[in-house]
Backbone as a printed PyTorch tensor [residue, N CA C, xyz], in Angstrom:
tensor([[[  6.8530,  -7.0570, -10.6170],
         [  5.7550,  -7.8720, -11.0690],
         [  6.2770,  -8.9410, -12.0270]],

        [[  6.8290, -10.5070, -11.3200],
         [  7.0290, -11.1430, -12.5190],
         [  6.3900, -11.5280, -13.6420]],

        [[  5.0130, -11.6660, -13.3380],
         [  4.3020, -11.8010, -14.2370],
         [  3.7810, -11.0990, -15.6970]],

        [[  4.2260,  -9.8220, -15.7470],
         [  4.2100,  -8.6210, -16.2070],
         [  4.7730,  -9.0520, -17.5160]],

        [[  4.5390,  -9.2030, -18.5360],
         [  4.2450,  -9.9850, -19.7650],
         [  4.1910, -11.1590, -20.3340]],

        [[  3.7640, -11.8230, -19.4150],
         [  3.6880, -13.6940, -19.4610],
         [  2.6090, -13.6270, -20.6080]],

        [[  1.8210, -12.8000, -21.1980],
         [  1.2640, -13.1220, -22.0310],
         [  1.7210, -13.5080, -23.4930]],

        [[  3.1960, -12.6330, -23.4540],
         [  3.5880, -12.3200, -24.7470],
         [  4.9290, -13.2740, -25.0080]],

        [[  5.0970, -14.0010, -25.9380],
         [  6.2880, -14.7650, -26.2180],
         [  7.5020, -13.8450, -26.4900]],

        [[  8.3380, -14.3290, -26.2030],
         [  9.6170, -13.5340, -26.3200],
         [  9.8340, -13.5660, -28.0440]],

        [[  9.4270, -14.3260, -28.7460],
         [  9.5410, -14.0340, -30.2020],
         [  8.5610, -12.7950, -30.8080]],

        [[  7.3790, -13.1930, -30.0450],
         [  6.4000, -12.0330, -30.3340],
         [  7.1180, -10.3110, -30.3510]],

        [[  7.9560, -10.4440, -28.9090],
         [  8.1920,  -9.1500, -28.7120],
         [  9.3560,  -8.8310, -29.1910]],

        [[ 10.3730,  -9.3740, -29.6220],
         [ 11.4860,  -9.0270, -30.1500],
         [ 11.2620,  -9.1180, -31.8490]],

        [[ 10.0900,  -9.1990, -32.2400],
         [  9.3960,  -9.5210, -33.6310],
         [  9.2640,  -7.8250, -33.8050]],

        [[  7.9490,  -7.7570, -32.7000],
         [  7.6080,  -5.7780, -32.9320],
         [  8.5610,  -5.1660, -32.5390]],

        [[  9.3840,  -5.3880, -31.6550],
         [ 10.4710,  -4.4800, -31.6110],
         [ 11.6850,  -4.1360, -32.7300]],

        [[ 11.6620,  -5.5760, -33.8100],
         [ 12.0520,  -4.9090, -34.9650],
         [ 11.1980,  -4.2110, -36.1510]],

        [[ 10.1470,  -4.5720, -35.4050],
         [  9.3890,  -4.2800, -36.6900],
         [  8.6730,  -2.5460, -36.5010]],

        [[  9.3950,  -2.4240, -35.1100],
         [  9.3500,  -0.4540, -34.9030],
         [ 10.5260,  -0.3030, -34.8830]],

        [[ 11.3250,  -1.0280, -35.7400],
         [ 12.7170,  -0.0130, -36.0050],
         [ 13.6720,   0.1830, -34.7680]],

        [[ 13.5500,  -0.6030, -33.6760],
         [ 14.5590,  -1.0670, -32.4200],
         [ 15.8370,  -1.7690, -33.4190]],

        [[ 17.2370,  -1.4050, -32.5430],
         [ 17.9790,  -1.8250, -33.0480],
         [ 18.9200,  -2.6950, -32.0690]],

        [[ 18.0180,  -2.2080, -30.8350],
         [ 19.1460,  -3.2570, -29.5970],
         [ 18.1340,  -3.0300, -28.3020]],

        [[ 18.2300,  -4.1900, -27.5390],
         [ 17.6130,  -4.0660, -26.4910],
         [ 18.1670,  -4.4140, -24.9890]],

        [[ 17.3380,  -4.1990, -24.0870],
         [ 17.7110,  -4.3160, -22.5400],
         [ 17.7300,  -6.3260, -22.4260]],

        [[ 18.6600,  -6.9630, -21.8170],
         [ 18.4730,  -7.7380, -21.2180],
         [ 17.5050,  -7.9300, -20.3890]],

        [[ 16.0150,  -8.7220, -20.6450],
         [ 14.8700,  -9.2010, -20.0490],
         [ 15.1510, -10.9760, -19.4740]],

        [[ 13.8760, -10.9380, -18.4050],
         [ 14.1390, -12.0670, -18.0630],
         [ 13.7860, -13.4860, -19.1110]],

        [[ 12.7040, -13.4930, -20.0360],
         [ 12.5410, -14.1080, -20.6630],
         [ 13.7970, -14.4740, -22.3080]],

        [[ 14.5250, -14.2320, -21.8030],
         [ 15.4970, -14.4420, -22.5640],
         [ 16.8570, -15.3750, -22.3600]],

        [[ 17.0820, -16.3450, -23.2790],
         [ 18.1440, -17.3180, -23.5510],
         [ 19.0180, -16.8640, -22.0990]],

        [[ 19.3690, -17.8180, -21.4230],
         [ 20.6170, -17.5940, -20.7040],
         [ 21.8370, -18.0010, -20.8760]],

        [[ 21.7730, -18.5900, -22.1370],
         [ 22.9910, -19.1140, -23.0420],
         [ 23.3930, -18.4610, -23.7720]],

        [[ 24.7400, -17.7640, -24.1060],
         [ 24.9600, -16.9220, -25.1070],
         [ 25.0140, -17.3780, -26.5130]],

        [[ 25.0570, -18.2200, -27.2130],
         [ 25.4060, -18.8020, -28.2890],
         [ 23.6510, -18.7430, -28.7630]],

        [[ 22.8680, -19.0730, -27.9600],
         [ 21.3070, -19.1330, -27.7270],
         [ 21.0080, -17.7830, -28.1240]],

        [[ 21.0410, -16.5500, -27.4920],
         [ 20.8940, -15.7000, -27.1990],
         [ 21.2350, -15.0010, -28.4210]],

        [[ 22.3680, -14.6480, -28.8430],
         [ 23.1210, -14.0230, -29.9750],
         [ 21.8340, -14.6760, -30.9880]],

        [[ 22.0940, -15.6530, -31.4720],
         [ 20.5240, -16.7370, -32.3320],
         [ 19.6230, -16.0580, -32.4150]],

        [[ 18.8650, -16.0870, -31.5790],
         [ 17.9350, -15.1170, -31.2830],
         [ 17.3310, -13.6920, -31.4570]],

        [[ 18.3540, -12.9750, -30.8310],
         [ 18.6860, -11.7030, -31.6420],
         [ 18.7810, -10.9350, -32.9660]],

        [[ 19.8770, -11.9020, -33.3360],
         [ 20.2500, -11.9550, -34.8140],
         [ 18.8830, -12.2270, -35.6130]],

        [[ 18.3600, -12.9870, -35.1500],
         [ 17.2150, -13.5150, -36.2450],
         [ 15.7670, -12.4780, -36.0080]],

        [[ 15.8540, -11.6280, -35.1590],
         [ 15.5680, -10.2930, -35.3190],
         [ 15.9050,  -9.0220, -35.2760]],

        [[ 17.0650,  -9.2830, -36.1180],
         [ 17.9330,  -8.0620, -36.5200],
         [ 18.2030,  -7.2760, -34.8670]],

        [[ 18.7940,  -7.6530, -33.7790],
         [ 18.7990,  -6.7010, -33.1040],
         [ 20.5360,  -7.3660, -32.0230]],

        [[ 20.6150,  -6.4640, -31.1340],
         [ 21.6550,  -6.6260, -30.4130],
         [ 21.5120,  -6.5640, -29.2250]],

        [[ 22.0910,  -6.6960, -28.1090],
         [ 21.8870,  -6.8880, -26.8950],
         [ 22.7900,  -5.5790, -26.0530]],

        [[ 21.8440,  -4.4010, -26.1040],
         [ 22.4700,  -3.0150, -25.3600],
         [ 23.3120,  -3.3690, -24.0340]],

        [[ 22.6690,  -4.1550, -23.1960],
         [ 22.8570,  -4.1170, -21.6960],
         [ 21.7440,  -4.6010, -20.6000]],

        [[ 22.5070,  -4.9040, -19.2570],
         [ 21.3250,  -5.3910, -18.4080],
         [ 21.3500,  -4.5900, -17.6050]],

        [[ 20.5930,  -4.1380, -16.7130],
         [ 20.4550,  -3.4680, -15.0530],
         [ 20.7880,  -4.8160, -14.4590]],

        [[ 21.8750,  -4.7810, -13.8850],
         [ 22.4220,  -5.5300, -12.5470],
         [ 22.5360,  -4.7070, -11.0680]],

        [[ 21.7600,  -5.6420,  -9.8910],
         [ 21.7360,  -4.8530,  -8.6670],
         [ 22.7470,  -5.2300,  -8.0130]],

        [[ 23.3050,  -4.2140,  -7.3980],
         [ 24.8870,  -4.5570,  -7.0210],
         [ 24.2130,  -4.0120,  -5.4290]],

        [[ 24.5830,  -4.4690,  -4.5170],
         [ 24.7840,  -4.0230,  -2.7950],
         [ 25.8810,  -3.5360,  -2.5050]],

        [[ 26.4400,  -2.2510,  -2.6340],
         [ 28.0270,  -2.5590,  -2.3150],
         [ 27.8980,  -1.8180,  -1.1050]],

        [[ 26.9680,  -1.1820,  -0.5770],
         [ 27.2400,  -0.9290,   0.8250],
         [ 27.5820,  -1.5090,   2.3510]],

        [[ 27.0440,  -3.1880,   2.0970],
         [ 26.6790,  -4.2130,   3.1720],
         [ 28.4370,  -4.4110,   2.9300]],

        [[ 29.2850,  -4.6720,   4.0350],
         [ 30.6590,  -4.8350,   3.7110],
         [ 30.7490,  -6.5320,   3.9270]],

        [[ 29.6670,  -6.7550,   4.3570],
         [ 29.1540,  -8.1270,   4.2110],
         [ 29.1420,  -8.9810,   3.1910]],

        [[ 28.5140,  -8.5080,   2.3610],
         [ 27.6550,  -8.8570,   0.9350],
         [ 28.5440,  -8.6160,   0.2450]],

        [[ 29.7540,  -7.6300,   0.3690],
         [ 30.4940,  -7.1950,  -0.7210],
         [ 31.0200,  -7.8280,  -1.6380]],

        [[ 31.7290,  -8.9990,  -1.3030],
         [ 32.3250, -10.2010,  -2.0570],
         [ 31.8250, -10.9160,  -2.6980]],

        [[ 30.3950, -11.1730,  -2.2920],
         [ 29.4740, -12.1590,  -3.1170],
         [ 29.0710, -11.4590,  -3.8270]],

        [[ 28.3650,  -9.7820,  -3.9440],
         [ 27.8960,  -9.2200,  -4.8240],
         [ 29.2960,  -8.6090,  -5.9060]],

        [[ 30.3870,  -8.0470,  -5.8490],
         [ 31.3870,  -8.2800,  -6.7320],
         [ 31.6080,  -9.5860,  -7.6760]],

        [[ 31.1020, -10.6390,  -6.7070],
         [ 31.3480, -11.7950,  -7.8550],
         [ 30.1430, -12.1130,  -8.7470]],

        [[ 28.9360, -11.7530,  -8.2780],
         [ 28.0160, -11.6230,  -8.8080],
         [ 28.0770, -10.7560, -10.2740]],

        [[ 28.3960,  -8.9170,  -9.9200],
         [ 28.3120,  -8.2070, -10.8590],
         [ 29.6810,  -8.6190, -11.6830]],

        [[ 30.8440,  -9.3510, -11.3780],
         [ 31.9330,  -9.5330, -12.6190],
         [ 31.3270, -10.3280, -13.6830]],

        [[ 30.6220, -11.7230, -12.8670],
         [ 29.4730, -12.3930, -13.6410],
         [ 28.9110, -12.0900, -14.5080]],

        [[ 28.4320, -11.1260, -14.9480],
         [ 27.5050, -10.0250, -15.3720],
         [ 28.2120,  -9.5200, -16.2420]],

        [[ 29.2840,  -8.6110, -15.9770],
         [ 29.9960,  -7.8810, -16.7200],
         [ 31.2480,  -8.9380, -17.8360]],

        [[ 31.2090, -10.1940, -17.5600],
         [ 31.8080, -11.4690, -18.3150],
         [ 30.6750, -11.4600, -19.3370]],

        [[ 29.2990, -12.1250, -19.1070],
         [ 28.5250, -11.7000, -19.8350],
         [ 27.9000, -11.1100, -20.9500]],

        [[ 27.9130,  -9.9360, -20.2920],
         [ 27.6800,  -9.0260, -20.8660],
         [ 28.7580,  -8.4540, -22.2160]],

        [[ 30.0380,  -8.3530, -21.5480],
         [ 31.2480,  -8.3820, -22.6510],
         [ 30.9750,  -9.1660, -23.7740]],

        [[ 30.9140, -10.4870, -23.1660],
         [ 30.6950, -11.5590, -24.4560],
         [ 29.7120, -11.3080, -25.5500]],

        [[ 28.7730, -10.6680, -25.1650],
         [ 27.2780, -10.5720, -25.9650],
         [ 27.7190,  -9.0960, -26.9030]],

        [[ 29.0470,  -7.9180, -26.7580],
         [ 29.2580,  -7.0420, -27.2720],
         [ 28.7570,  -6.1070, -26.4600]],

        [[ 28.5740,  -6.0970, -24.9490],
         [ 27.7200,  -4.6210, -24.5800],
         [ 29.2190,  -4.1780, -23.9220]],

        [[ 29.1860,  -2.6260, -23.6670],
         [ 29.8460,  -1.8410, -23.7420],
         [ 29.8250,  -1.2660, -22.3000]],

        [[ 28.4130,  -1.1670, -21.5300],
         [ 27.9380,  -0.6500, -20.3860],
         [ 27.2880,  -1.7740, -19.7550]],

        [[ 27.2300,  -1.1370, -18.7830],
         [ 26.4860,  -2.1530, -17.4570],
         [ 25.3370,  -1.1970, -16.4690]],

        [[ 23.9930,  -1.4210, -16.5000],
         [ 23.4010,  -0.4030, -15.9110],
         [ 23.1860,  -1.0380, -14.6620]],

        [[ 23.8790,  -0.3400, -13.4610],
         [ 23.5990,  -0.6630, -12.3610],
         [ 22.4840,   0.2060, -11.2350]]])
């Protein structure tokens, strides 16, 4: 459901999420796709960036190459921002 919190600003929600004592969160779509952006962001509500769910295909032997370059993508990313895991 993309629509599934279009009501709420991404400041709004990373506001209550510090303000219930969250200390790191999931990569959402409404969020900076710039890291320098992103980190900003965060920071200025005390929080950190846990990790994303990335969908990987690795069964299609097809797809394989594009989705490897996809999830390294991801895992470049993700490194940069300090996450540790990758939820696939």
């Amino acid at each position: 459901m993309p629509e599934l919190g279009d009501n709420f600003s991404l400041e709004q929600v990373l506001s209550e999420m510090n303000s219930l004592g969250y200390v790191a969160t999931e990569l959402g779509r409404k969020f900076p796709s710039e890291i320098e952006e992103l980190k900003e962001i965060l920071k200025k509500y005390q929080l950190t960036l846990a990790s994303k769910f990335v969908g990987v295909i690795f069964s299609d032997p097809e797809l394989r190459e594009k989705e490897l370059e996809k999830f390294s993508q991801w895992v470049d990313f993700l490194e940069k921002m300090g996450c540790k895991h990758v939820i696939i």
